[in-house]
Phi, psi and omega in degrees: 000139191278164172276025173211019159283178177100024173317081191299335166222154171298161172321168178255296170201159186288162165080053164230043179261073173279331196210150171240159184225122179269171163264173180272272166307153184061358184222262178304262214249137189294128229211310173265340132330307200282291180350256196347294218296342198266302205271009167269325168314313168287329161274359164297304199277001171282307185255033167239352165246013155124012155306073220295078154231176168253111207320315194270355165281359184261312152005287175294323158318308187304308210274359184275330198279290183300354171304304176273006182253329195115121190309353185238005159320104173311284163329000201301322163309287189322312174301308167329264189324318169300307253244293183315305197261284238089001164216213186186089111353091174302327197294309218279301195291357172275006187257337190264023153232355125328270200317301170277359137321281189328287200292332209271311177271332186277336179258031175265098148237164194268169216271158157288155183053050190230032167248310204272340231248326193293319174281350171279316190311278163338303172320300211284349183098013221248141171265118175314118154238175171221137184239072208236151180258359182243165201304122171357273180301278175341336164279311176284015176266296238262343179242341135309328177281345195225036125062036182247343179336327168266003181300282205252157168192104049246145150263126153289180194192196144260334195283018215229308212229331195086354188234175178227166189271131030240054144318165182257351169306320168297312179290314185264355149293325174295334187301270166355296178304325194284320200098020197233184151274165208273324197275330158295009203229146161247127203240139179234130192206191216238321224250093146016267195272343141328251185289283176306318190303286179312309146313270180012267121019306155265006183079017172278139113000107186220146209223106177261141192279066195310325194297341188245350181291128158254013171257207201235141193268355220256008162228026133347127196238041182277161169307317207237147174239132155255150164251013206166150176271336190277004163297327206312317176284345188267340188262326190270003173269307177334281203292340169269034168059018178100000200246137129348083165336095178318188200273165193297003172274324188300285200313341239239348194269349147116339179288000000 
């Protein structure tokens, strides 16, 4: 299967692609990467500070902590150490949230060809959004630091809404920010039942990012499969007929 078959309906009509809406984690930035490598580190600098455990149980100990708090869980050290010791050792833990911050800024990187796939886009005349489930600030650190900070507008956030996807709250707060209808905007996410489901639903355009999903994909009902974020400009010329989105006055005067 190619990364851009699978249409489930045909376009609805050319040039009707205005906007796009990424998901964050996982779609733009490899996200369980960055996961991984900041909470080995943080168990390395916990038992170099005198944490009689062994580096990949504690590891392990974490992501069993985050099944159930969730992946953006603040606490995550602390709790580990209560739960693991029964106390909560100031020394270990300030070395094991050194060590992942540190690890944490050296391992944010973004999937390939998701700078350049961002400027064909831009080129094409098309507007950038971020559609995230993680917290406000945690979003805009993680798109400040990788220097994506001027793409888009709007970020969504949960702090925006209140909800996580695939509420219809989210979604219809990006509509709203863009100014557009559910039937011009394509939404690209990770997550199945999440990010498409939730597109879906409202009549979006739905694009799934298989190179960053770690759930399981194989009944998925996205339009699109990317096998790369650089296919992305090719399903959306598909679908605007090949053409540049003229400039927004032009779009906006009705001819």
């Amino acid at each position: 299967m190619s990364s851009v078959t699978r249409p489930l309906c045909p376009p609805v009509v050319p040039n009707t692609v205005r906007a796009v809406i990424f998901d964050l984690d996982n779609t733009l930035v490899d996200f369980m990467y960055l996961k991984r490598q900041s909470i080995t580190a943080a168990a390395q600098g916990m038992v170099d500070a005198g944490l009689e455990r062994n580096v990949d149980e504690i590891v392990e100990a974490i992501y069993r902590i985050y099944d159930r708090e969730g992946m953006e869980y603040k606490e995550i050290l602390d709790r580990y150490l209560v739960e693991s010791t029964g106390e909560l050792d100031p020394k270990i833990l300030a070395c094991g949230i050194v060590a992942y911050r540190r690890a944490r800024t050296a391992h944010m990187v973004l999937y390939p060809h998701v700078k350049l796939t961002l400027m064909q886009l831009l080129k094409r005349g098309l507007r950038l959004a971020v559609l995230t489930d993680a917290p406000r600030q945690k979003a805009w650190l993680r798109l400040a630091n990788l220097n994506l900070q001027h793409y888009f507008d709007p970020v969504i956030t949960h702090n925006d809404t209140g909800h996580h996807k695939p509420h219809s709250a989210p979604f219809h707060a990006v509509l709203a920010a863009l100014g557009l209808p559910a039937h011009q905007v394509m939404m690209v996410g990770d997550w199945p039942e999440r990010d498409i489901e939730g597109a879906r639903a409202l009549g979006l355009h739905t694009a799934l990012a298989l190179y960053g999903s770690t759930m399981d994909t194989a009944n998925h009902r996205a339009d699109y499969e990317l096998r790369d974020i650089a296919d992305l400009p090719g399903v959306l010329d598909t679908l605007n007929g090949g053409h540049a989105l003229p400039p927004q006055g032009e779009r906006d005067s009705g001819a």
